[in-house]
N, C-alpha and C positions, 0 to 999 in steps of 0.2 A: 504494500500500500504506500509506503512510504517514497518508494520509488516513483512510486505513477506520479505523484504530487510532486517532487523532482522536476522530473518531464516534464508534465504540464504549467510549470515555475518556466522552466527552460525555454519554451516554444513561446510562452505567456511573453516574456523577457526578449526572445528572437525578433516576434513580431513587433512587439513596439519601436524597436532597435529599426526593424528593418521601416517601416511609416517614419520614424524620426529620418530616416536615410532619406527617403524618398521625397520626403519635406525639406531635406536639403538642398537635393540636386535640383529639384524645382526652384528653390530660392535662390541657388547661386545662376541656374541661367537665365532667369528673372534681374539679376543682378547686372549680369553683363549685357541682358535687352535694354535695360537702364541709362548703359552707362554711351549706348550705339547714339553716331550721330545719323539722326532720322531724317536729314535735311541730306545726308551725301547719298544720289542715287546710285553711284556705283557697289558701295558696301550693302545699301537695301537688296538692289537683285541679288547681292551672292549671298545676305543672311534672311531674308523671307521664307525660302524652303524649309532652313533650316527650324524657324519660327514657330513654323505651320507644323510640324514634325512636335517640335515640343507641346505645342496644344494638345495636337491631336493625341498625345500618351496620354495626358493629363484628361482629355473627352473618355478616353479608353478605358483607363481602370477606374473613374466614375462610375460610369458606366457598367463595369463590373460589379461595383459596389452597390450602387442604386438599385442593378437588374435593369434600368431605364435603355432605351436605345444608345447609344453614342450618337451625341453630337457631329454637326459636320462642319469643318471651318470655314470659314467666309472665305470667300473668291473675289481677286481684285479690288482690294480698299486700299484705301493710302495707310503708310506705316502705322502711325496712328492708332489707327481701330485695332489693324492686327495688335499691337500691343496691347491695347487694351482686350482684347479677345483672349489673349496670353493667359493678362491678370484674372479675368473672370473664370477662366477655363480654371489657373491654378485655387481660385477661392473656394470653386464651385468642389472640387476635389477633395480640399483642405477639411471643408465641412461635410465629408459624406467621410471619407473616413476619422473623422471625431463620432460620425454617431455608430457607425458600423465598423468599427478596426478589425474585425477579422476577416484575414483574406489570406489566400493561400500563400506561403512563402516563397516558391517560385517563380508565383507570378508576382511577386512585387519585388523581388530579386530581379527579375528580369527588366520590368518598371523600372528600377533606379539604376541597371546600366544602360539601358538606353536613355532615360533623361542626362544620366553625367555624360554619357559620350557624346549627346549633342549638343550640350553644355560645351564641353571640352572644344569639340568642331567647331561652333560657334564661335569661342574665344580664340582659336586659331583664325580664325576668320579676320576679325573685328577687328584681331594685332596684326595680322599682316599688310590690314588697309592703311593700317594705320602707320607703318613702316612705311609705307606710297609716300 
């Protein structure tokens, strides 16, 4: 008995670990959309996909979460909105898993290396314009 309640400390303990992760790499490429100058069109065309990519994770395991459809992301707005579609997507996220935090741990394993690596992309991105 004692063991089981272990385990289940363990996974309890895993999963939070792993929502606290996932609420990071949201945050840090939230950070670096931040910091983008939204006025330079050349850096927009090369970090928009990239954008729409981070939404659309953050549509995805809502989505999961809620059981609701997945969201789809807006098509041809100026920076702007996409940003703001970012934020809404990561809020709207933020607050489903506050009320539902369990979810399987592969799949939010998997959620937070694709939000860091497109985190990461992105920041490669934005410094090498910026080298220009």
């Amino acid at each position: 008995m004692t063991a089981i309640s272990i385990d289940r400390a363990s996974v309890r303990r895993d999963a939070t670990d792993s929502l606290a992760d996932l609420r990071v790499a949201h945050h840090e490429a939230a950070a670096i959309v931040a910091d983008l100058d939204l006025d330079n069109a050349g850096l927009w065309r090369e970090v928009e996909g990239i954008i729409i990519e981070i939404t659309a994770a953050a549509y995805a395991v809502t989505s999961l979460v809620t059981g609701a459809p997945a969201e789809v992301t807006a098509s041809q707005v100026p920076p702007i909105v996409r940003v703001r579609e970012l934020a809404t997507a990561q809020r709207r996220l933020f607050a489903a898993m506050d009320r539902r935090p369990a979810l399987d741990q592969q799949l939010l394993e998997r959620a937070i290396r694709r939000v860091h690596t497109l985190g990461l992309l992105l920041q490669c991105v934005a410094l090498s314009r910026n080298g220009r």
